[in-house]
C-alpha positions as CSV (number, residue, x, y, z in Angstrom):
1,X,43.5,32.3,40.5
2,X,41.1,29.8,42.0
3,X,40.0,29.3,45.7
4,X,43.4,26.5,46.4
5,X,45.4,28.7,44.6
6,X,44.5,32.0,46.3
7,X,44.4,30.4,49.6
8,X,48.5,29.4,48.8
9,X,49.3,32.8,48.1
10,X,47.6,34.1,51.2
11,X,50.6,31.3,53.2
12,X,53.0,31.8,50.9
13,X,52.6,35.8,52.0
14,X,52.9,34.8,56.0
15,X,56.6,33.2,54.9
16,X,59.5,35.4,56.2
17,X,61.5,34.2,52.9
18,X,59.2,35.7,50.4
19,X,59.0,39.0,52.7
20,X,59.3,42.0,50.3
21,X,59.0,39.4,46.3
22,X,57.1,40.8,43.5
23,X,53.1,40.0,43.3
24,X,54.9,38.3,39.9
25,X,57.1,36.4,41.6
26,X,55.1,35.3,44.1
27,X,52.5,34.6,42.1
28,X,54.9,32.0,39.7
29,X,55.7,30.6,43.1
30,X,52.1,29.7,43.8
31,X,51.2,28.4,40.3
32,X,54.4,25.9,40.8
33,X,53.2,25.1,44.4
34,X,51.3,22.5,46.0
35,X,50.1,22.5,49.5
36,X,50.9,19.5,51.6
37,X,49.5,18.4,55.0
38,X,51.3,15.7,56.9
39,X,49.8,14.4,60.6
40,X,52.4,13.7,63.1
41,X,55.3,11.5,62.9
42,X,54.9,11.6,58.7
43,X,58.5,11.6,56.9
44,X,58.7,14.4,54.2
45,X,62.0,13.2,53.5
46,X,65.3,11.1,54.2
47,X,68.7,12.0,54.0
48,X,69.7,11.3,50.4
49,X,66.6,11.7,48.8
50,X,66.6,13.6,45.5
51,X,65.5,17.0,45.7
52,X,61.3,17.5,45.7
53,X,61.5,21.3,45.5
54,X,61.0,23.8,48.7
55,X,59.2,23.4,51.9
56,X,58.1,26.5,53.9
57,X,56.5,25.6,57.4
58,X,53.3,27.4,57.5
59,X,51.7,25.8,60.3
60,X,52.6,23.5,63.1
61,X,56.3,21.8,63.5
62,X,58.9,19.7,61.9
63,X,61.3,17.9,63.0
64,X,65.0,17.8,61.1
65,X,66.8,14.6,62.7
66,X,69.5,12.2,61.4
67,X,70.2,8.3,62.6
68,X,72.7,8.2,64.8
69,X,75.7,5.6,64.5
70,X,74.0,3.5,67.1
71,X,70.4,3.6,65.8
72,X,68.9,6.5,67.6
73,X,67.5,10.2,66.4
74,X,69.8,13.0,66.5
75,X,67.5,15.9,66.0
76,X,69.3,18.9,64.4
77,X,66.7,21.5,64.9
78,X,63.0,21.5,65.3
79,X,61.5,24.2,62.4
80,X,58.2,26.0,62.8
81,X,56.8,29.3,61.4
């Protein structure tokens, strides 16, 4: 495993979803993985988008929010580690 790859595995470990999955599992996890960093106010994705795959929170906060009927944000639920 190299140094990105290891480093994914050591998050991936922190995440309450993969509590208690096999070092096998985990580690097929990891090799289908990529890391992503997004600064503030970045959109990982809009209602009715196709799925990407899984996102786990790791560090820092996202925000879950639709468009309400009269333009504003509705936010559904903030999400952090």
């Amino acid at each position: 495993m190299n140094d990105d790859a290891l480093s994914l595995h050591r998050m991936l470990l922190k995440v309450p979803l993969f509590e208690g999955i096999g070092a096998a599992a985990l580690g097929r996890l990891t090799a289908g993985a990529n890391q992503v960093n997004a600064p503030g106010k970045t959109v990982i994705f809009k209602c009715g988008d196709a799925s990407r795959g899984l996102f786990a929170v790791v560090s820092g906060q996202v925000k879950l929010a639709l468009q309400g009927a009269q333009g504003g944000e509705q936010v559904v639920e903030l999400v952090s580690p």
